[in-house]
C-alpha positions as CSV (number, residue, x, y, z in Angstrom):
1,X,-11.9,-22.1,13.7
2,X,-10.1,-25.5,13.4
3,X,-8.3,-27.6,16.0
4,X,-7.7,-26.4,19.0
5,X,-4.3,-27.1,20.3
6,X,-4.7,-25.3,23.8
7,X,-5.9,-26.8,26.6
8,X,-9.0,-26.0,28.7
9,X,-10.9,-23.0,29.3
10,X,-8.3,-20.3,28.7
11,X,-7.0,-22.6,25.6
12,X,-10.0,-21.7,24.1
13,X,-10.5,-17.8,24.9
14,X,-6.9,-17.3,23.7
15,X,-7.4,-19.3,20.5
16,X,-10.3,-17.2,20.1
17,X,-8.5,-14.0,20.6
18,X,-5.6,-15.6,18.2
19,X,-8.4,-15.6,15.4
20,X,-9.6,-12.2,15.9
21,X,-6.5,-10.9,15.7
22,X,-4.9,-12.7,12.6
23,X,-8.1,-11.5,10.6
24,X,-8.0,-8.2,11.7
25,X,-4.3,-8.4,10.5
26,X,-5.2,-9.4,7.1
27,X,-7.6,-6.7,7.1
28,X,-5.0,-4.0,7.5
29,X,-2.7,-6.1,5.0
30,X,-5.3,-5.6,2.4
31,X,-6.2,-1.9,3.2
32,X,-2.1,-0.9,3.1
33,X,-2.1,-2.9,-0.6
34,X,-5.2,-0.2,-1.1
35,X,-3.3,2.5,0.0
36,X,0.1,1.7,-1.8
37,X,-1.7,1.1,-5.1
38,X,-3.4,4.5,-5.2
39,X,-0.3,5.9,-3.9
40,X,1.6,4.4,-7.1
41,X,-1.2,5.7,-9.4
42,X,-1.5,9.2,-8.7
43,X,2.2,9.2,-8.9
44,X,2.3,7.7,-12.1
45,X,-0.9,10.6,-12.8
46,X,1.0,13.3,-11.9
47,X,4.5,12.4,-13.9
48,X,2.1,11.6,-17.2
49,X,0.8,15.6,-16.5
50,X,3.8,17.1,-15.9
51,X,5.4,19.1,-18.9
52,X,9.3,19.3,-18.8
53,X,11.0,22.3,-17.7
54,X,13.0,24.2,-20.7
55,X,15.6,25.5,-18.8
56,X,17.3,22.5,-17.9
57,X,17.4,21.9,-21.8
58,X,21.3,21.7,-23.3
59,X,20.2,23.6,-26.0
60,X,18.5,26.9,-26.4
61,X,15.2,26.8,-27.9
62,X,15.0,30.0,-29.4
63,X,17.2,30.1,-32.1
64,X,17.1,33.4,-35.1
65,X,18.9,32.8,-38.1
């Protein structure tokens, strides 16, 4: 775990506890990059398969001559 700056007994349990912590910190950092990078690609899925409304055209698609 490194050098231990605490002193004693309870120096020890808390650096301990210091450990656990920051690594189950960086565990949750990497799951929420996961998440946000699914997030982004079924976002970018759904724009690439979604057809453009024609009403909101300027002009009229149906044009007889």
């Amino acid at each position: 775990m490194g050098l231990n700056y605490f002193a004693g007994q309870q120096g020890d349990a808390l650096n301990a506890i210091l450990a656990a912590a920051g690594y189950n910190f960086s565990l949750l950092l990497r799951w929420l990059k996961g998440f946000l990078w699914l997030l982004i690609a079924a976002y970018k899925v759904s724009r690439k398969n979604s057809k453009p409304d024609p009403s909101h055209c300027s002009r009229p698609t149906n044009l007889t001559r």
